[in-house]
C-alpha positions in Angstrom: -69.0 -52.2 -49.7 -68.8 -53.3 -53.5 -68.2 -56.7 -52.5 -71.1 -56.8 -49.9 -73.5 -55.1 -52.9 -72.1 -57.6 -55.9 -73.7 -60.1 -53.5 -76.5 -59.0 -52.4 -77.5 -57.6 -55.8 -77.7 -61.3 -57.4 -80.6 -62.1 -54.3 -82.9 -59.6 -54.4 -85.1 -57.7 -56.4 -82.7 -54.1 -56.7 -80.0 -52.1 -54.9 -80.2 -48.6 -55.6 -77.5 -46.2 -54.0 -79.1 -42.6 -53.0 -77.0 -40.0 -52.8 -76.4 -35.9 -53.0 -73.2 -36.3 -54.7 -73.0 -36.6 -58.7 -74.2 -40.4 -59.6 -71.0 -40.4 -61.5 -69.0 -39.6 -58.7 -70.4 -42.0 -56.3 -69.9 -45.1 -58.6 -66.1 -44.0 -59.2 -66.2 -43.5 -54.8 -67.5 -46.6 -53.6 -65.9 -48.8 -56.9 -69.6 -49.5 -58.2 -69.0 -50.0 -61.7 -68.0 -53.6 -61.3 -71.0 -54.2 -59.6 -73.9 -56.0 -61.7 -77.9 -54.5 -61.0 -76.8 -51.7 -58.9 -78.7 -48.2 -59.4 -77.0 -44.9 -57.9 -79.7 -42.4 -58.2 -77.4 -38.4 -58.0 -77.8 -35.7 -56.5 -81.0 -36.7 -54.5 -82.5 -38.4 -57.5 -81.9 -35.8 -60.3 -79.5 -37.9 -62.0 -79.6 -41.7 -62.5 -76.7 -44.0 -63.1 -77.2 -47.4 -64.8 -75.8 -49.7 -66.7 -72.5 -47.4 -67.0 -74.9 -44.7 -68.5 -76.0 -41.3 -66.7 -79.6 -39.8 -67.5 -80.4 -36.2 -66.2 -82.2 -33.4 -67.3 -80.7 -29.7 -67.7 -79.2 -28.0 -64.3 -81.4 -25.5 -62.8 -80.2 -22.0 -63.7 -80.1 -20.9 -60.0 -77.1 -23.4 -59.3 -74.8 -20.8 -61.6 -76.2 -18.0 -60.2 -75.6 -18.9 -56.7 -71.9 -20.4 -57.7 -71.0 -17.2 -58.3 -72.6 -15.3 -56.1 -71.6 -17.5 -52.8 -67.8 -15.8 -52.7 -69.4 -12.4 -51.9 -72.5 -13.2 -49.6 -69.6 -15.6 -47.4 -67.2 -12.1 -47.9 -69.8 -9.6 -47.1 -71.4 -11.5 -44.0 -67.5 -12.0 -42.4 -67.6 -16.0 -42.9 -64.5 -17.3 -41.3 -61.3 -19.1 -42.3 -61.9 -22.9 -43.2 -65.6 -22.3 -44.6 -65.6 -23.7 -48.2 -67.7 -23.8 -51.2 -67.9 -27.9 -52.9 -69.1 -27.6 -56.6 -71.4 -30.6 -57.2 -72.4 -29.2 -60.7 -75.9 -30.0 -59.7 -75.5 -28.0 -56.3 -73.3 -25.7 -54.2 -72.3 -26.9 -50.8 -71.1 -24.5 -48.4 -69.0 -26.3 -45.7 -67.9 -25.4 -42.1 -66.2 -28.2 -40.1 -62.7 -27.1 -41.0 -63.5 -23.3 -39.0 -62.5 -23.4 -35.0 -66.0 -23.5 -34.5 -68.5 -25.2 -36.9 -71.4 -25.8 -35.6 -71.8 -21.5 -34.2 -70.5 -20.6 -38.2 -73.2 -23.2 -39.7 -75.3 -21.5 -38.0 -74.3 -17.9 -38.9 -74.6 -18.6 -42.7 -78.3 -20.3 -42.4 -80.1 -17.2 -43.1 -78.0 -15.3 -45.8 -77.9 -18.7 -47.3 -81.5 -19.4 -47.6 -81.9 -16.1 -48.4 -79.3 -16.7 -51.7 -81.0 -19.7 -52.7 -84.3 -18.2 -52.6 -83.6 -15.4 -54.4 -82.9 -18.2 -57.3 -85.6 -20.4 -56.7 -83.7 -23.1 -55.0 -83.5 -24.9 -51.7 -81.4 -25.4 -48.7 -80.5 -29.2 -47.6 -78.7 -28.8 -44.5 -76.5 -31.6 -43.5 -73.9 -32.2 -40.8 -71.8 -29.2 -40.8 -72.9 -28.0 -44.4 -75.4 -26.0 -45.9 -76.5 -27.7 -49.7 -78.2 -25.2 -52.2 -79.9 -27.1 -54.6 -83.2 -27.5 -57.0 -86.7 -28.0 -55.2 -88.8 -30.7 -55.9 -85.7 -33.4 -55.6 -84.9 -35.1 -52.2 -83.8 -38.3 -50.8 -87.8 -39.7 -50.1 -88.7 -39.0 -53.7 -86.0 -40.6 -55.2 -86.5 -43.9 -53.4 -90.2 -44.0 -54.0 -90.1 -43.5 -57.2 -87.5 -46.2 -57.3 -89.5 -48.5 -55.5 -92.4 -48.2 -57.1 -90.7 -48.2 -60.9 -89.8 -51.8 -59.5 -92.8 -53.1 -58.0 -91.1 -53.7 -54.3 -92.8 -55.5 -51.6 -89.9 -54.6 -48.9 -87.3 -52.5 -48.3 -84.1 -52.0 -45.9 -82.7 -48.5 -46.7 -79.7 -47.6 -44.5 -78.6 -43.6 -44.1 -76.4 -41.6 -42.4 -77.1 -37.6 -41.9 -80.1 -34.9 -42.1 -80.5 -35.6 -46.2 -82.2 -39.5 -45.0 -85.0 -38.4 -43.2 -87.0 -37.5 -46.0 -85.9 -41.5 -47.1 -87.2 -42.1 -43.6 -89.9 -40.4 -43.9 -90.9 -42.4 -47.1 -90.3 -45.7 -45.4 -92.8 -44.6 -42.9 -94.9 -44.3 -45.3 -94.7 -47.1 -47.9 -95.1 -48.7 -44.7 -98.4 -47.6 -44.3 -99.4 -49.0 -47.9 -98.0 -52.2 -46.9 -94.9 -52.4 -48.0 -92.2 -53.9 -45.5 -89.4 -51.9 -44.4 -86.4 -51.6 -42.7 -84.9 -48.5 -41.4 -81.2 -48.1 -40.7 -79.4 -45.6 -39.1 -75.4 -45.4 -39.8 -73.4 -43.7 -37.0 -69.6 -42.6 -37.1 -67.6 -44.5 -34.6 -66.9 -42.7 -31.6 -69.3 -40.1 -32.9 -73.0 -40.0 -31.9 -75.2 -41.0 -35.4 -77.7 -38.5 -36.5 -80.3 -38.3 -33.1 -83.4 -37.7 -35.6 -82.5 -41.2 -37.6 -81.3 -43.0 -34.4 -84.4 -42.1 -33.0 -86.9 -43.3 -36.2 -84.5 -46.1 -36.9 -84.9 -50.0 -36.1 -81.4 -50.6 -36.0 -78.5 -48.6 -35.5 -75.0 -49.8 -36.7 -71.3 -48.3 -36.4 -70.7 -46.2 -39.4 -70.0 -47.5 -42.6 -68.5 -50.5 -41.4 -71.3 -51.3 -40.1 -73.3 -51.1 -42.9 -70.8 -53.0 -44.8 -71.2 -56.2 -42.4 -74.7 -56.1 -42.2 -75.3 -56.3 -46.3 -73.0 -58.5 -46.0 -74.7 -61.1 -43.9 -77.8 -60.3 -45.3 -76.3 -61.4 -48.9 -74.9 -64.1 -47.1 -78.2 -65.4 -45.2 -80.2 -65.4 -48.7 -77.4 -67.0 -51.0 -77.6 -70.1 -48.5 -80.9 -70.5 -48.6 
């Protein structure tokens, strides 16, 4: 992907990488730091990575709280074997796709969950197989818009893969409406079925990441040759 993005970033106007995980984290995952003009906007927007340097503000006090307090709502409500808490420092993740049966133990935990991250004044992002409590007011749509208006873009392609891109999707839509051009991209896991809520909203679908890879590819390809 970094190669794709080194030359893409050097025809158009931005590339900006949104993600939940820690900006930080992302650049060291997908080997961004080599790559010139690339923004990875953190934990849905919260933090911004650029130029090697990461901006933030201060965590939300809820994301302690609930960090501690996960270990005996999972205990007291009889979560299974394989459920497991991820530390994003921003966010606590509760995961379930290592339990014999995710999908009925995802939805065991919504509702003590919520009610956790409630009582703390934050939100639940659900994703595939996991269960995100994190600050309100930060998501995937807001981030990008924010983005894309900092920058002054006339188009956009924005490609995602699970329930935390429809509110990117969403934002498409609407930029859309203001006259902006936009692309909309839905990333599904080989032999797995992609996301149906981006398939369905989507103007292309493409196999997984690899997929993504070959289209950003050609795409760089296409506008360096012209």
């Amino acid at each position: 992907m970094a190669g794709a993005l080194r030359v893409l970033a050097a025809e158009v106007g931005a590339v900006v990488v949104v993600t939940g995980r820690p900006a930080a984290l992302a650049v060291e995952y997908g080997g961004l730091a080599g790559v010139p003009g690339v923004v990875v906007l953190g934990h849905y927007g919260a933090e911004r990575w650029e130029d090697g340097e990461v901006s933030a503000p201060e965590v939300h006090p809820g994301v302690a709280a609930v960090r501690e307090a996960l270990p005996g709502v999972l205990a007291r409500v009889g979560a299974p074997e394989g459920v497991w808490l991820e530390d994003k420092g921003r966010s606590v993740a509760v995961h379930t796709r290592r339990t014999e049966a995710p999908e009925e133990v995802l939805e065991s935990l919504r509702a003590p969950v919520a009610e956790l991250a409630a009582g703390h004044g934050l939100v639940v992002e659900p994703g595939r197989l996991v269960l995100e409590l994190r600050p309100p007011g930060v998501d995937k749509g807001a981030a990008l818009t924010g983005f894309l208006r900092e920058r002054g873009a006339r188009s956009v392609l924005y490609a995602g893969d699970d329930l935390g891109d429809v509110a990117a999707f969403a934002a498409v839509e609407e930029l859309r409406g203001e006259g902006v051009a936009g692309l909309l991209v839905c990333s599904g896991a080989v032999g797995d079925a992609p996301v149906r809520e981006l398939a369905d909203r989507a103007d292309l679908v493409v196999p997984g990441p690899a997929g993504v890879v070959e289209l950003l590819g050609a795409l760089g390809a296409e506008l360096r040759a012209r």
